[in-house]
N, C-alpha and C positions, 0 to 999 in steps of 0.2 A: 861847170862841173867837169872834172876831169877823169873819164872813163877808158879806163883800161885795166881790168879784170878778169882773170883767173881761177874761177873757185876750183880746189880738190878737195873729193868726200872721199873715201875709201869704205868698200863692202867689198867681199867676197871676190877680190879681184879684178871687178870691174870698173875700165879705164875709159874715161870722156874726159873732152875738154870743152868749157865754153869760155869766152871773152866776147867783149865788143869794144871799140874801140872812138875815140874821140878826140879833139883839142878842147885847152882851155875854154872856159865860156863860151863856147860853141853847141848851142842845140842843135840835138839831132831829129830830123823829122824823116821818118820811114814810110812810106806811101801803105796804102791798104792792102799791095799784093803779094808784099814783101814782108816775112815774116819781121817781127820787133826786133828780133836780137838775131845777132851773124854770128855764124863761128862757133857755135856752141859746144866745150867739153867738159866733163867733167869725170873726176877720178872720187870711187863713196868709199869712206873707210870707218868702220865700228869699232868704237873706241871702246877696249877693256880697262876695265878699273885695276888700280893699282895693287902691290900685295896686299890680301888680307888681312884678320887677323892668325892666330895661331889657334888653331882648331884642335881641342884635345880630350872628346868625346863624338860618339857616335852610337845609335841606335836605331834598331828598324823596331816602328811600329807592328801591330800584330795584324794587318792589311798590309803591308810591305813597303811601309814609307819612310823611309831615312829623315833621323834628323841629328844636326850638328849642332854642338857649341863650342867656344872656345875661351879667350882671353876677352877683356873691357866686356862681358854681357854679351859676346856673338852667340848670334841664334839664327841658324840656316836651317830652312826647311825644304822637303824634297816634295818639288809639286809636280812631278811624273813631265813625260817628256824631256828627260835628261835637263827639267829645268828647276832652279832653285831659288825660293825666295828668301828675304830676310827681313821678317817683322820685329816690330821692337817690342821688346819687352819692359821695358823700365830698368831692366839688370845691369849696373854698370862694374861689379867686381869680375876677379878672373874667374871664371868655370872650365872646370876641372873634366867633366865626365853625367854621361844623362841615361833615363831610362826609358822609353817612350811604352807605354802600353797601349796607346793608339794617339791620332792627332789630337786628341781633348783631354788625357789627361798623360802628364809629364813630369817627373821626378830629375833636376839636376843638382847638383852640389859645385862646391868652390872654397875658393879661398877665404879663408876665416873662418869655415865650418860654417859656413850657410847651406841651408836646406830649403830648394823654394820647389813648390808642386801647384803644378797650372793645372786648373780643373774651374768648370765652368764660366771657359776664355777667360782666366784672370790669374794671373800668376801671386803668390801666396810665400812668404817668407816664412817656414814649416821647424826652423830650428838655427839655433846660432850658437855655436859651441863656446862656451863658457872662458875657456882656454885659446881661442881664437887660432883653436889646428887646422890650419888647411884639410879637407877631404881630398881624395885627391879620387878616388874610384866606388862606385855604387852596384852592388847584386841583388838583383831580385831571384827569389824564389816562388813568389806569387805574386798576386795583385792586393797583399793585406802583408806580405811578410818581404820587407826592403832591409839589408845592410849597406853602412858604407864605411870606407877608414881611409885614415890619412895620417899627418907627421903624429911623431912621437905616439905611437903604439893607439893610437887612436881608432874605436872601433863602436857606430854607434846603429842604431838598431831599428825598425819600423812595425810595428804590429799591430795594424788596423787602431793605434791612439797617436800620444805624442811622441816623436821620437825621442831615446834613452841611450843615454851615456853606459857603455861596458866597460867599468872598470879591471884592464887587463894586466896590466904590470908590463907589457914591452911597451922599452926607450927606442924602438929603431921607428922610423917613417914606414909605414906601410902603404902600399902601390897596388899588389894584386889580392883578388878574392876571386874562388867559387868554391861551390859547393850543389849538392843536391837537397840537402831539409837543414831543421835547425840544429843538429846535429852529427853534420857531416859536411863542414868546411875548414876551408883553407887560406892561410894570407900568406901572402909574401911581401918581401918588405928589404931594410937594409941589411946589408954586413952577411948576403944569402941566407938571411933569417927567413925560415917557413914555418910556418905554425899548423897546427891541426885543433880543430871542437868538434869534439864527441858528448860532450857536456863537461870536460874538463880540457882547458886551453892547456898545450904543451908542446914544446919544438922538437921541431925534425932536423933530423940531421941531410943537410944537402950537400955537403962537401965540397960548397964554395963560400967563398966572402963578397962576391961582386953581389950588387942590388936585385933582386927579384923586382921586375919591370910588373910582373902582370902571369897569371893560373889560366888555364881552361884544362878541361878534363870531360872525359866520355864513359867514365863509371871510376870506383872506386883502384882498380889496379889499371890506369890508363889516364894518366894524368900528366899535362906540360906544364914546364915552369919558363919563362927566360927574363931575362934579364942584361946586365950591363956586359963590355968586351966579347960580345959575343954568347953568352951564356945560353944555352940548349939544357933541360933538363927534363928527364920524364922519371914517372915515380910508377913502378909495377905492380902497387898491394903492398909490399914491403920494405922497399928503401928505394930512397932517389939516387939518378945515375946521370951522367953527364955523356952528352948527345955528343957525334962531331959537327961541326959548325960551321956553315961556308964562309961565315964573316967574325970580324972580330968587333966591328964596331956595336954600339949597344943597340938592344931589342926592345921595343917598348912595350907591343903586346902581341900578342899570341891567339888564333882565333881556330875553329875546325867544326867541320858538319858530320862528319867522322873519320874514325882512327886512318884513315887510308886517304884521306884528304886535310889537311891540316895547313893553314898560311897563318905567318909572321910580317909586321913590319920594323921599322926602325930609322936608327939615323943612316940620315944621306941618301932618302929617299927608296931605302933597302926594302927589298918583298922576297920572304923565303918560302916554302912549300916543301910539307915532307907528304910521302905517300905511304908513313908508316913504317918502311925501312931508311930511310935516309933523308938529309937535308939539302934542298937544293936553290942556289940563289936565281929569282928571274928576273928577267927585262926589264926593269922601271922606267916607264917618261918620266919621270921628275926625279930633282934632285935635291929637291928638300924634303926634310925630316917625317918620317911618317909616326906618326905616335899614339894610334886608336884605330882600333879595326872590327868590323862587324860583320856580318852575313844575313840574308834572310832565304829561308826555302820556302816558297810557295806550297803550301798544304797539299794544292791539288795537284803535284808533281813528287809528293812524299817519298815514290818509288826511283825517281831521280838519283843517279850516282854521286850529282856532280849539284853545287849551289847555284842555284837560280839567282843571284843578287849576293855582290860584296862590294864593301866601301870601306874606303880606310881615308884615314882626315889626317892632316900634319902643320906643317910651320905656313907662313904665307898664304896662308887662305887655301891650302892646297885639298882639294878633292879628288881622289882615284875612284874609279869605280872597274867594275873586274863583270862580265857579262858573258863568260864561262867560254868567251876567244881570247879575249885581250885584255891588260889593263891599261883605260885611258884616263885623261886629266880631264874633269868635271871643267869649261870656261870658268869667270872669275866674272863675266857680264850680271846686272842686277837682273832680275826679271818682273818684278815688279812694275807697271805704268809711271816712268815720268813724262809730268803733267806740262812742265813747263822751264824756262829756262832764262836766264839772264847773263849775258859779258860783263864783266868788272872790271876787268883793263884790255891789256894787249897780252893777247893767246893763255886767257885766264875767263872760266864761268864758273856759274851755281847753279845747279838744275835739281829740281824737286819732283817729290815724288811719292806714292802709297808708300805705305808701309815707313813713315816716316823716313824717309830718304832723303837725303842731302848728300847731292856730289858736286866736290869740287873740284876744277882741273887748273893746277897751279905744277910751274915747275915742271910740264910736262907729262906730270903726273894725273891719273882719277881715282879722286877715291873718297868712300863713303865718310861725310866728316859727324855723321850725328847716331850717336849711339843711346838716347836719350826719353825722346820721345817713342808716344805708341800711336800719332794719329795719321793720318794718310794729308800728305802736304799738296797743295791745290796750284797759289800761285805765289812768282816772290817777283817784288821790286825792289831798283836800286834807286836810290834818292840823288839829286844832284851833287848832294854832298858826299856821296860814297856808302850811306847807308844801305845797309842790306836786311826786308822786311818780306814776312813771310806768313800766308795763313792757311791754315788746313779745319779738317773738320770738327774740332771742338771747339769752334768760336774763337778760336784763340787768332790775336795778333801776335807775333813772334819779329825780336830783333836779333839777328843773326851777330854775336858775340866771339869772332872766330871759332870753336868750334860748336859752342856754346847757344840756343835758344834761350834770350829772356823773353818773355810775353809780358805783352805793353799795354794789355786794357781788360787787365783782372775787373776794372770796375764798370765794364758793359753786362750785358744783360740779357740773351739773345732771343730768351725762350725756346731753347733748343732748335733753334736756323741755326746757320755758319756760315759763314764769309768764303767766298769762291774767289773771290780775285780782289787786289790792290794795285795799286799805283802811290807811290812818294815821290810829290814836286820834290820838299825835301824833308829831313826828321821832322820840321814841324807843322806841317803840312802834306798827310796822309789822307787817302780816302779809300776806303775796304763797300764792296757790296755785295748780296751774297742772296739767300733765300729768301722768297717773301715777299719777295723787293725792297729789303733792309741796306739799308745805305748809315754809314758812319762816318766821320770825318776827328781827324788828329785836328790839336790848332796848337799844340807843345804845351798845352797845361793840363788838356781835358779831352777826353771823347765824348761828341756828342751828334747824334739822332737826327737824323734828316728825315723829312716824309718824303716818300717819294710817289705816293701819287699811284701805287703801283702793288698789287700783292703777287705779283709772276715770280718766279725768278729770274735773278741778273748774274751773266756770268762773266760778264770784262768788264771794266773799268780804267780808261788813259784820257789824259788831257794835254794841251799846250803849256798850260798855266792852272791858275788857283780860280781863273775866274774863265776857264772853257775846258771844261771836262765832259766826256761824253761815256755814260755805262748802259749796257744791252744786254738783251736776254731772250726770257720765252717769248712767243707768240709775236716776235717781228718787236721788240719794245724796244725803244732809245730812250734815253733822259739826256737834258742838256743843264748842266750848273752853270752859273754864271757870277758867282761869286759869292750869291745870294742864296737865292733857292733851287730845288730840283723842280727844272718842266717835261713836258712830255713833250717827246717829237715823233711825227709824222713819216713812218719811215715807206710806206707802203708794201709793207713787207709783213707776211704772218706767219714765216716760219721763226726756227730755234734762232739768234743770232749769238753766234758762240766767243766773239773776239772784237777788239776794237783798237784799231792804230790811228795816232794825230799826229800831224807834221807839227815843224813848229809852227809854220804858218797857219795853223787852225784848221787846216782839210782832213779831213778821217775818214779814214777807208773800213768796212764792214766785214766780217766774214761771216757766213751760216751754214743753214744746212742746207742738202741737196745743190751745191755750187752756189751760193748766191755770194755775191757781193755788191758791197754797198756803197757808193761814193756821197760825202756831205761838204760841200763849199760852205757851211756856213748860213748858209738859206735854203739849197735844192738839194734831195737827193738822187741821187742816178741809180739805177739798176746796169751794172756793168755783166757785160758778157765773159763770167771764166773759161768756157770751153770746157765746162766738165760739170758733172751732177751728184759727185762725191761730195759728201759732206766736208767743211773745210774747219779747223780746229782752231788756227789762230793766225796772226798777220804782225807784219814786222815790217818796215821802211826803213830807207835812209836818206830817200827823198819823197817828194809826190810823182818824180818821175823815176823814182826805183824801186818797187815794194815784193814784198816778198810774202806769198801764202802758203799754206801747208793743210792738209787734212787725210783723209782715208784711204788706207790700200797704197801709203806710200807718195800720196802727190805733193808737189812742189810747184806752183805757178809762179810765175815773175811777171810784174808790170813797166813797163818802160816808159810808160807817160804816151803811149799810146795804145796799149791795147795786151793780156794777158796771154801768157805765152807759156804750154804744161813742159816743163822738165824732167825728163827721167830720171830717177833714184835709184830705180834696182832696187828697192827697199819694198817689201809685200807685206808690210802691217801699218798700221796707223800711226802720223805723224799727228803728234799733241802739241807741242810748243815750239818755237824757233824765236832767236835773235840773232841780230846783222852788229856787229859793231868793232873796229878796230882793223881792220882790214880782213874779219872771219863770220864765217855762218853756222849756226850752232841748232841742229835739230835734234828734239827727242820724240820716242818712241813708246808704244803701248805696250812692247814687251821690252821694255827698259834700255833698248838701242839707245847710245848717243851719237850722231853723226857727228862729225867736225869738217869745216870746212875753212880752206888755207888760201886768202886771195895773194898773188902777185902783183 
């Protein structure tokens, strides 16, 4: 074996380097007082995910929790600690704009006039516009009385039943609305079309032709408009009047906690701010498109001059948040737990994840490839032929389709267990085990039913072959397949075991909890000394004299064929999965870290 290695991670700046070094076919053998491996550096770096999508709604719940949506079904949620997840929803069309009245019940719209309202954790397809007009923005006035509009004069309604089509007679695209009761709003729209309902719809006159982006207003003579090149407009009670304007590019919307504090965003990453008399452009980090913006003021701070919470959302996945110093950029990191992770080729993986997550790193690039699913994904294997297989908590097996989930064993049966972990010798020769001590096996015609001797649960599953696979789980359990059937093996171990690595040569190495590791020649097992009492999460070789562990609070241990040896990370949460292959090493994390590591 030819060693000579370099891994770089990259985190927060911190710079190590490890190698050790060798000839051809030459073992190394390192005496007991000498540590395993010389030379140790390493460089950790957290990899962020690629652009997102384009985000073109935002709302603060009424506890003060922001949430986003945007274009394919995005749905970002604000889970405090400046951190954000992203559950799926089943929504794959564009969305336009949302109304959060708290985390449990949610009103958003989209393209083609869809109307979906998530209420008792389950999203709900509430209206589909006949005409298939894009919505493009939604107003509430209460929690039983919602508007929204969109193209072509489009203007539909919500009042504690079904929502209802208003037929209004404007051809222009409508973009903004507010208002105070059902009798006292406003839209704006194309061609500087503004409208007013009093109970009779009729135009105002605003003395432009550019687009009305988006309304907010702080009573009836105190109201903004803006819109496209710039467009500023305020209406006093009696007619609208055009603002000066620090920009000319276009304004998307318009947000204020009152008349003396007022922000705007728009293209090119633009944020303005009037104080009442005038308009002034500020500092932005980013330089993409901002196109939604919202606020929230904490009740218990009512006497506040100044907004306790603002968010504004735009092109690229892009999050601003404004925290009444500065406006910063939201990361673009998942935060969700991935669970686990696989290499596909050379400087290319898959790594899974809650909240149905799938990230792949191709090109250089990370980024979330599954917009589809809603269930939290557990483990994924690659098959010798290249298949890529994956299962999470609905029983489901999943064959990864580029970017596509098909599930491959609609005709299993689980009794509500679920599958934790797989292994693919190759597509037709799978083996999934999971709760229960439920064990299934692919044979490319059929799934079928192993006993396994065993009601614990099992949470790895890896083999050499079709006829020496080895899966583990609670209370110290091994099973050993042989071709035939599943046996029980003797591990002398009674805690969790969480992971399971096989060489090709048939040796498997154990992970669990409280540090334990496990060595199996095939007849014996060892109880190997980690040097730590950290639960460990999963394990990866590339030989029996190269293996690599991972587990809690960050560890990484290395086995060099003689004896385990802990590696600094710098990383302070829990590592869940790791793979070694192609000349790179690939850890992920509890709060959605990916590591990557770069050998020479």
């Amino acid at each position: 074996m030819n060693i000579n290695r370099s891994i770089i991670i990259a985190l927060a700046g911190v710079v190590m380097l490890i190698s050790a070094c060798g000839r051809d076919g030459e073992t190394i053998h390192i005496p007991p007082d000498i540590p395993p491996v010389d030379d140790l550096a390493f460089e950790f770096e957290r990899m962020q995910t690629g652009p997102g999508p384009e985000l073109t709604g935002i709302s603060y719940t009424e506890d003060g929790y922001a949430i986003a949506v945007g274009f394919d079904g995005a749905f970002l949620r604000d889970e405090g600690s400046s951190q954000w997840a992203r559950p799926g929803t089943g929504i794959t069309s564009d969305l336009r704009d949302i109304h959060a009245r708290s985390r449990y019940e949610l009103w958003t719209i989209g393209k083609e006039g869809s109307i979906y309202h998530y209420e008792m954790n389950k999203w709900n397809i509430v209206y589909d516009d006949p005409d298939d007009n894009t919505l493009n923005t939604v107003w509430s006035l209460s929690r039983r009385i919602h508007y929204a509009v969109g193209s072509r004069g489009t203007i539909v309604k919500y009042r504690g039943g079904p929502w209802r089509k208003t037929r209004t007679g404007i051809k222009y695209d409508l973009f903004g609305i507010w208002g105070t009761s059902e009798y006292n709003l406003y839209f704006g729209g194309e061609e500087g079309a503004i409208y007013y309902y009093n109970g009779t719809l009729m135009r105002m006159d605003s003395h432009v032709t550019t687009t009305i982006r988006s309304i907010w207003g702080f009573s009836t003579d105190n109201i903004y408009a803006v819109g496209d090149e710039g467009t500023i407009l305020r209406f006093d009670g009696d007619e609208w009047s055009r603002q000066d304007s620090p920009v000319s590019g276009d304004i998307f919307d318009v947000w204020g906690l009152e008349p003396s504090n007022v922000y705007a965003v728009g293209e090119g990453g633009m944020i303005l701010h009037s104080d009442g008399m005038s308009w002034t452009q500020l500092s932005s980090p980013t330089p993409n498109t901002l196109r939604r913006l919202q606020g929230y003021l904490d009740p218990r701070r009512i006497l506040d001059v100044e907004c306790s919470d603002i968010c504004a959302v735009g092109d690229k996945g892009t999050i601003l948040h404004y925290d009444r110093n500065e406006w910063r950029v939201f990361d673009q990191y998942f935060k969700s737990p991935i669970n686990k992770v696989s290499i596909t080729g050379e400087d290319e993986f898959i790594a899974v994840g809650e909240s149905s997550i799938i990230l792949r790193f191709k090109d250089g690039e990370l980024s979330n490839i599954n917009e589809l699913n809603t269930v939290d994904l557990l483990d994924i294997s690659i098959s010798s032929d290249s298949n890529v297989f994956i299962v999470g908590t609905d029983g489901g097996v999943y064959k990864l389709d580029g970017s596509r989930l098909e599930r491959v064993n609609w005709s299993t049966n689980l009794d509500e267990k679920f599958f934790r972990s797989v292994w693919a010798n190759n597509w037709y020769d799978i083996f999934v085990v999971g709760n229960g001590g439920s064990i299934e096996h692919f044979s490319g015609a059929s799934w079928d039913k192993y006993s396994s001797g065993t009601t614990m649960d099992l949470y790895d599953v890896h083999g050499s072959s079709h006829t020496n696979v080895i899966a583990v789980g609670d209370m110290g359990n091994a099973l050993h397949f042989d071709g035939w059937e599943w046996s029980h093996l003797e591990t002398g171990s009674d805690v969790p075991l969480s992971a399971v690595w096989m060489s090709d040569g048939g040796t498997a190495f154990v992970v669990g909890a409280s540090g334990t590791i496990l060595k199996f020649d095939g007849d014996t097992w060892t109880q190997m000394n980690s040097g730590t009492t950290r639960d460990l999460n999963d394990i990866k070789g590339v030989s029996v004299e190269d293996v690599f562990a991972v587990g809690a609070d960050g560890t990484l241990l290395h086995y060099n064929g003689y004896g385990w040896t802990e590696i600094p990370t710098g990383y302070p949460h829990d590592i869940l999965g790791i793979d070694i292959g192609y000349g790179m090493m690939v850890l992920v994390g509890a709060d959605g870290s990916v590591l990557k590591t770069l050998t020479e």
